[in-house]
N, C-alpha and C positions, 0 to 999 in steps of 0.2 A: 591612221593617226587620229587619235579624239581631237576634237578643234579646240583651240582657245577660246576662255570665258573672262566673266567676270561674277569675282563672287558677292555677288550684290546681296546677299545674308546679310552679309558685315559691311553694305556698301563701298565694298572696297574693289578697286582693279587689282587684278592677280595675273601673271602671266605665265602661270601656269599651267599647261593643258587639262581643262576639265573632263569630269569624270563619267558625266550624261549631258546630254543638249539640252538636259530641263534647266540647264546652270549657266545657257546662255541671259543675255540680260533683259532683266523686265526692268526696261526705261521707266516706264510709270510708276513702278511701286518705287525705284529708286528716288525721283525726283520728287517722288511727295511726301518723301522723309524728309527733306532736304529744302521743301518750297519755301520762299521768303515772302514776305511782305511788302518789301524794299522796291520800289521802280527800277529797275537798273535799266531802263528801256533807252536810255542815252547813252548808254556806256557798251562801249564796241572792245572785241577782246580780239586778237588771232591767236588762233593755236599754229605751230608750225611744228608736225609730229609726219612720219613717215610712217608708224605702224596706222594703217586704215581704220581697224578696229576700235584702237584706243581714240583715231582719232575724232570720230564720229560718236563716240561713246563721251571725251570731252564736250564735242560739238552739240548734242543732245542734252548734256545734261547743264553746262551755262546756256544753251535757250530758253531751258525751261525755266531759268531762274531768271530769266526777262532781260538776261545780256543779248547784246546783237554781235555774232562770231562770226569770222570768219578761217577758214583750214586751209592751209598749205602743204603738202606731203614732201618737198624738198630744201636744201637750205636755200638758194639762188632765190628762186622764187619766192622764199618765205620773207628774205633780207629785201626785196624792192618792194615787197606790201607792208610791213615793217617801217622802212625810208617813207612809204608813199599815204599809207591808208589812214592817217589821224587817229588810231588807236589810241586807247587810254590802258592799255596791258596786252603784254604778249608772255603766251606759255608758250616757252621753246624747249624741245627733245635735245640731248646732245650729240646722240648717233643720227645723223642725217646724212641721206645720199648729196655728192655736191660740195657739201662744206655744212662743217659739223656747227653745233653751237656754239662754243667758243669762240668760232671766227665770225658767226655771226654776231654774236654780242660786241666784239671787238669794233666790230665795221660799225656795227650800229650806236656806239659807244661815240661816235668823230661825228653824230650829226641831230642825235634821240636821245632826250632821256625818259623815252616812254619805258615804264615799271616794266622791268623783265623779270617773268620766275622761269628758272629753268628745271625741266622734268628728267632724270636720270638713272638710267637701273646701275649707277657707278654709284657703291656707299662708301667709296676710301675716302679720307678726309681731305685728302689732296686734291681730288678730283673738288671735290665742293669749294675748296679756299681758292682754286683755281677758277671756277667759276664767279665767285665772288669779286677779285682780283681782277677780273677782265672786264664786269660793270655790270653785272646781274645783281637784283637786288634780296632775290632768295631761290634758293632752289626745294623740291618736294623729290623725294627718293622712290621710286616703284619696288615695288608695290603701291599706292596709298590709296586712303580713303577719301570719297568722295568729300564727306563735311571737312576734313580737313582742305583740301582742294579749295574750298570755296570760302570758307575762313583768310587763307592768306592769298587768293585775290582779293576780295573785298579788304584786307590788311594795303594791299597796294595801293588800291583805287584809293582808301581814307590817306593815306598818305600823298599821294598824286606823285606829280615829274614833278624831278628833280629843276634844279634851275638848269640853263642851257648851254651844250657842251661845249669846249673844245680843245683846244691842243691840251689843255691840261685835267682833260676828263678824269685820268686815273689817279686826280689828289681830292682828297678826302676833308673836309675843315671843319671847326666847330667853334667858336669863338676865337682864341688863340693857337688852338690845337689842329695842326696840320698833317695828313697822312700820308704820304705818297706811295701807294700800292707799286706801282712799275719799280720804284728802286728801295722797298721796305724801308723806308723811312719815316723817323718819326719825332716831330720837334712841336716843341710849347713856347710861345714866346720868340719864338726864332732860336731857344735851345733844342741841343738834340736828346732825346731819347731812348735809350738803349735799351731792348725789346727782346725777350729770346722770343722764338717761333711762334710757341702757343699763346704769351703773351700778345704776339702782332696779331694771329690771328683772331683769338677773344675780342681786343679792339676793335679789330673792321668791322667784325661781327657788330660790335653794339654803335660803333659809329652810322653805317650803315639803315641803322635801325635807330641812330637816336629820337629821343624824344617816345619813346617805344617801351615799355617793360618788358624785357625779357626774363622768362623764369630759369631756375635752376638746371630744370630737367631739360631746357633746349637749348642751354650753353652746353650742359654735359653731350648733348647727342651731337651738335651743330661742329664743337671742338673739338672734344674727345671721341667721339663717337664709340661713344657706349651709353647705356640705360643709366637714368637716376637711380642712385641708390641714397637713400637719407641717412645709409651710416657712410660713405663716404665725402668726404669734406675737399676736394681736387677743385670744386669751382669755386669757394670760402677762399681757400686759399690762394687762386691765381688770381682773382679778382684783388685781395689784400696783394699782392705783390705788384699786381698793375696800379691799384690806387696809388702805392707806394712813391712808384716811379710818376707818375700823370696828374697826382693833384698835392702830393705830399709839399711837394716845392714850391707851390704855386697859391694865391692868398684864393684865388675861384675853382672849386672843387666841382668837376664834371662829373663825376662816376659817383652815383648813387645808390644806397641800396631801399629798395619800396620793401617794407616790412611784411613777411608774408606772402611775398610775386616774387621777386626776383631781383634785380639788378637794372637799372636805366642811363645812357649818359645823354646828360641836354647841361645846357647853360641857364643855370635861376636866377641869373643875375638881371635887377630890373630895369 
């Protein structure tokens, strides 16, 4: 059996078995695509990944961009350095020997709100809203590339933890707008709001993310999971059906559109 590579052409992990060993990874040319400027020498990351490969191939390639990382290969163990280690990010795997990510997130959810991305070869959108849902605050699909990778860390870190948890971790709030992910609920004002699916999902999505631009093409992938297409109008349109529901009634309009990027909700009210 040829071994696993990564095809750092296209700086990107591939898990699928390479074709010659010359397609194993060259770290260095990698990371000097990729090298910042930025200090991040404060900023301490865990990865908690079971495959070796990937995860020393992570471990490698945030040192070199001056994070301080630490790897864990099981969920148990990855959850008490998580609980323990004063990280400012953790990239969590979902298939983990022990206990998977979800139940990690869940655990970690009643005591951290250190910035979780979780890492997953699951692309159904279920799995992602599920993750979402349990207190992740984004997840990356494998294959992916590396500048992406380090894009939405560095998106975590600018954003920081969240305020600090507890029994009511899984409600979501924004001025008046409350979300309660555990029982899909959703009220303004102390009214309720009636949501079908893709609408609840779309929201967490940008609640999650407020104060954030999100563009077209990562509502389309994130919700729909399918490719932007600029002749179709599926995100135009649930967005106008959400505003509808979420600021139409109400005199403070959350959900924005940036002209040109995409879609934001925050509160402008001064």
């Amino acid at each position: 059996m040829m071994p696993f590579g990564l095809n750092v052409r296209h700086g990107r992990y591939d898990s699928a078995p390479s074709t010659s060993i010359c397609e194993l990874p060259n770290y260095e040319f990698v990371i000097l695509l990729h090298r910042r400027s930025r200090d991040n020498s404060r900023m301490k990351i865990l990865v908690i990944e079971d495959e070796l490969r990937l995860a020393e191939y992570l471990r490698k390639a945030l040192t070199e961009n001056s994070y301080v990382v630490d790897v864990s290969h099981s969920g148990p163990a990855g959850l008490q350095l998580a609980l323990n280690g004063g990280y400012d990010a953790v990239l969590l795997d979902v298939m983990l020997p022990g206990m998977d990510g979800f139940a990690i997130v869940h655990a970690l959810r009643r005591q951290s709100a250190v910035p979780v991305l979780m890492l997953t070869a699951k692309d159904k959108v279920e799995d992602r809203v599920r993750g979402l849902q349990t207190g992740a605050d984004d997840y990356l699909v494998k294959p992916f590339s590396l500048s992406e990778l380090l894009a939405r860390v560095q998106a975590l870190l600018r954003r920081g933890t969240r305020e600090p948890l507890g029994p009511d971790a899984h409600i979501l709030r924004l001025a008046d707008l409350e979300v309660d992910l555990a029982r899909r609920r959703v009220t303004r004002g102390g009214e309720r709001i009636n949501l079908t699916a893709k609408e609840f999902t779309l929201l967490s999505l940008l609640l999650r993310r407020h104060g954030q631009v999100i563009s077209r093409a990562a509502l389309a992938e994130k919700v729909w999971d399918m490719s932007f297409d600029s002749n179709t109008n599926v995100v135009e349109v649930a967005v106008r059906r959400l505003r509808g529901k979420l600021d139409d009634p109400f005199y403070e309009k959350l959900l924005h559109t940036v002209r040109g990027m995409g879609y934001v909700l925050e509160s402008r009210k001064s």
